[in-house]
C-alpha positions, 0 to 999 in steps of 0.5 A: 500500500503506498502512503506517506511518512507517517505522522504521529504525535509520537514521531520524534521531532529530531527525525521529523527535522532530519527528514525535513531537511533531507528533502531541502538538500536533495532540492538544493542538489537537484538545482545543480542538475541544471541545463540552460534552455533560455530565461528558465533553466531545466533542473531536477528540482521538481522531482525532488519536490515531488518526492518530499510531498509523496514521502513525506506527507503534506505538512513536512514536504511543504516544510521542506520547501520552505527550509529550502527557499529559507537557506536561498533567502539567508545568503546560500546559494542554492538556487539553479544558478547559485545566485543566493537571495540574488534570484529574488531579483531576477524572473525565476523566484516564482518558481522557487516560491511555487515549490512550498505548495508543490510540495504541500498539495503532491503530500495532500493528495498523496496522503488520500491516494488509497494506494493507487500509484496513478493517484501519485502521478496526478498529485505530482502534476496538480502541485506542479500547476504552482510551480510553473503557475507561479513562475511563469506570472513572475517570468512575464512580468518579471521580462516583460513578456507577453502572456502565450510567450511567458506560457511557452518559454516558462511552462510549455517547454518543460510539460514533457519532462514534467510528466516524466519526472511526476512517473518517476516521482510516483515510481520511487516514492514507496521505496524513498520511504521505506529507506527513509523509515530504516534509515532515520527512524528508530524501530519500536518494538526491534524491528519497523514493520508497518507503522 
């Protein structure tokens, strides 16, 4: 049965922040995957998103986003250009912004799936309507484009990756988790069984 982290008010805050920041990091590592294709770079960062709302649920995966867009505005350089707080000032924040409720509706929707992984797939791409939502108003105004060449140089051109990544997102999810649950979370009872 496919599912999320599980959230309980048991879960030690300690492993619920290490997790957290697991995700942040394989965001800020997905952003070094980047490939230059005009005023929006192609980056692995949304599977990264993807897979932080899929693994752990709604509230931590948005967590995770809001770390990773945290560690941006505090001065690292983590964006897909290693700009820093700079990006801010550039056409791309949008969808450094758009990546929190990404994260948060992948998770939300998830976490409702009944374990039918094509539930992941369409939870991945509905959260994904805010990455590039979010992005592509910024792009244009940001460049002052008019709307259909921000919707193609901003949205369009990344839809078939961006299905690629919410299958592959959907594919390793329950697998991501499971490492995640025997790697960072202490067993109950000796062993981790279903919990």
């Amino acid at each position: 049965m496919l599912r999320t982290i599980p959230q309980t008010r048991d879960s030690a805050w300690v492993y619920r922040l290490a997790m957290i920041s697991v995700f942040a990091a394989l965001t800020a590592i997905g952003a070094r995957v980047t490939v230059e294709i005009g005023p929006v770079p192609l980056t692995l960062q949304t599977l990264a998103v993807f897979l932080a709302g899929m693994v752990l649920g709604s509230r931590d995966g948005a967590l995770s986003q809001v770390l990773y867009v945290g560690l941006i505005i505090g001065g690292l350089p983590l964006d897909a250009r290693a700009l820093g707080p700079a990006v801010f000032a550039g056409p791309t924040w949008g969808y450094l912004i758009g990546f929190i409720p990404c994260a948060y509706v992948a998770g939300y929707l998830t976490e409702r799936a009944n374990g039918r992984m094509w539930m992941r797939v369409i939870a991945g791409l509905t959260g994904s309507v805010f990455v590039f939502g979010l992005g592509f108003i910024v792009l244009k105004y940001n460049l002052d484009l008019t709307w259909q060449a921000a919707f193609i140089s901003g949205v369009w051109e990344f839809q078939v990756e961006n299905v690629a990544k919410a299958l592959l997102a959907a594919g390793i999810s329950e697998s991501a988790r499971a490492l995640l649950l025997r790697t960072l979370l202490p067993p109950l009872d000796g062993s981790l069984g279903d919990r």
